[in-house]
C-alpha positions as CSV (number, residue, x, y, z in Angstrom):
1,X,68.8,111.3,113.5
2,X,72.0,113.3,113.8
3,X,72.8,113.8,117.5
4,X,76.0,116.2,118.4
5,X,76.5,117.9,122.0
6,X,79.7,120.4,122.3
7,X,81.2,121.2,125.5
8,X,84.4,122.9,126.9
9,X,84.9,126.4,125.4
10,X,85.2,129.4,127.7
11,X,87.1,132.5,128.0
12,X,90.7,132.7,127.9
13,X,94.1,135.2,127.3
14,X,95.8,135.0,124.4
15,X,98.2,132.2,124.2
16,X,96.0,129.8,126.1
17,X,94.7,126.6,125.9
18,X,91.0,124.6,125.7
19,X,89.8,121.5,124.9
20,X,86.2,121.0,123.2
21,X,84.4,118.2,123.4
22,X,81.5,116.8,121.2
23,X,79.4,113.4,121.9
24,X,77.9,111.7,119.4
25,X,75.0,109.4,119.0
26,X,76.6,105.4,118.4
27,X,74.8,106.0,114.7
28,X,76.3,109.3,114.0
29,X,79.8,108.7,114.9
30,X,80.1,105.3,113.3
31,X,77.9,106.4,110.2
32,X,79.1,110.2,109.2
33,X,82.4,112.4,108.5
34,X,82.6,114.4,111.5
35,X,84.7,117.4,112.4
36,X,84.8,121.3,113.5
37,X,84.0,124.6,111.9
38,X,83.5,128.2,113.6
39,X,81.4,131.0,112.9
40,X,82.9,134.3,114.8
41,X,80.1,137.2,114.8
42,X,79.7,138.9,111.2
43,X,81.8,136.3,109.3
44,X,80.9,133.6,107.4
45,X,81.6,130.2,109.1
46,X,85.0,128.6,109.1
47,X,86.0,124.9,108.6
48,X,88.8,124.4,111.3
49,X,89.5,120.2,111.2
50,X,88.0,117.0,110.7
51,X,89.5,113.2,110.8
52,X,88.5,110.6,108.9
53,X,87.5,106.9,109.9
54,X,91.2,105.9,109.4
55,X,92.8,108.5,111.7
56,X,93.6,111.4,108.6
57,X,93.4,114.8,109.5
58,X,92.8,118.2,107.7
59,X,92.9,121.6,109.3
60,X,92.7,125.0,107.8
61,X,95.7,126.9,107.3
62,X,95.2,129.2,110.1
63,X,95.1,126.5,113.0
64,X,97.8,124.2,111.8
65,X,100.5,123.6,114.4
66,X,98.0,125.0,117.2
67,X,94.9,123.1,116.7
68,X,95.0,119.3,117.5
69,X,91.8,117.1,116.5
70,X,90.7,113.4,118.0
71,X,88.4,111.0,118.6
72,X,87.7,108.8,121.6
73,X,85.4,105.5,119.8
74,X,84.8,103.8,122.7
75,X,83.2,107.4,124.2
76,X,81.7,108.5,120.5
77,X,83.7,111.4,121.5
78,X,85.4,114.3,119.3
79,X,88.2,116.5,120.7
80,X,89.5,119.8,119.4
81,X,92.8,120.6,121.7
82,X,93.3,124.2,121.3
83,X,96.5,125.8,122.2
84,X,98.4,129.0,121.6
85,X,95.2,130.5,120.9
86,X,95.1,133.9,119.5
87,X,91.6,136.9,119.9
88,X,91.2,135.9,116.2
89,X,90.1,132.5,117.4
90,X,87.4,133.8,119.1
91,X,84.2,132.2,117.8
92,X,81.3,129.7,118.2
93,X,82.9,126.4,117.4
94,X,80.2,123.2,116.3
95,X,81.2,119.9,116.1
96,X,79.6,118.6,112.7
97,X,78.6,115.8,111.2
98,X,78.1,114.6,107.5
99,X,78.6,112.4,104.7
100,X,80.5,114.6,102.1
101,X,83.5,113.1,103.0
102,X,82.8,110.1,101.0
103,X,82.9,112.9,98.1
104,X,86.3,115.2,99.1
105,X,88.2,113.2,101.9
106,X,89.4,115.5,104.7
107,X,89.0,118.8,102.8
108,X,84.8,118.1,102.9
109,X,84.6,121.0,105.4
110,X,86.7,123.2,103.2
111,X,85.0,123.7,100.2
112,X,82.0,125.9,101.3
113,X,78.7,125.3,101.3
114,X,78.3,121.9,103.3
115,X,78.5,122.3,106.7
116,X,76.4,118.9,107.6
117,X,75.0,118.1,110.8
118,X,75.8,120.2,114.3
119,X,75.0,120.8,117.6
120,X,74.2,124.2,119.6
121,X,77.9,125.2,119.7
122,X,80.2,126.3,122.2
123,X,81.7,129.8,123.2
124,X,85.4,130.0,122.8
125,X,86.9,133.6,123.7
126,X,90.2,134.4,123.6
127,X,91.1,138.3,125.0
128,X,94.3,139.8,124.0
């Protein structure tokens, strides 16, 4: 059974920083693809990065250079460091979990569709 818990959003001002957080079950961090996507309200959800088993990373287009992703194995922990963030980033963000990776790499939370595995999601808002 998949088993994700997010933690760390909150509200900030444009230009800020946060750090989210996501445990894992042992089996579902050493057995799945994990990574992040958003869903802001009204708008389909987003992929915004995952990492691979051997440290690659993807990230959308619109969080390159800001958005930094990372794992801690000895914690089955996933990071998403978040700075310069803009009132566009506002969103739930969900860790997530799947095997589609073993299909499309890093882009397996970029092609639609497949959003795996995640957890109840946490708030991240960002006022201007």
């Amino acid at each position: 059974q998949v088993h994700l818990e997010e933690s760390g959003g909150g509200s900030v001002q444009a230009g800020g920083s946060l750090r989210l957080s996501c445990v894992a079950s042992a089996t579902t961090y050493r057995n799945y693809c994990i990574g992040w996507f958003r869903q802001a309200p009204g708008k389909e959800r987003e992929g915004v990065a995952t990492i691979l088993s051997d440290g690659t990373t993807t990230y959308a287009d619109s969080v390159k250079g800001r958005f930094t992703i990372s794992t801690d194995n000895a914690k089955n922990t996933l990071y998403l460091q978040m700075s310069s963030l803009k009132p566009t980033d506002t969103a739930m963000y969900y860790c997530t979990a799947s095997h589609a990776c073993l299909d499309y790499g890093g882009s397996w939370l970029f092609r639609g569709g497949d959003f795996g595995h995640w957890g109840q999601g946490t708030q991240v808002t960002v006022s201007s």
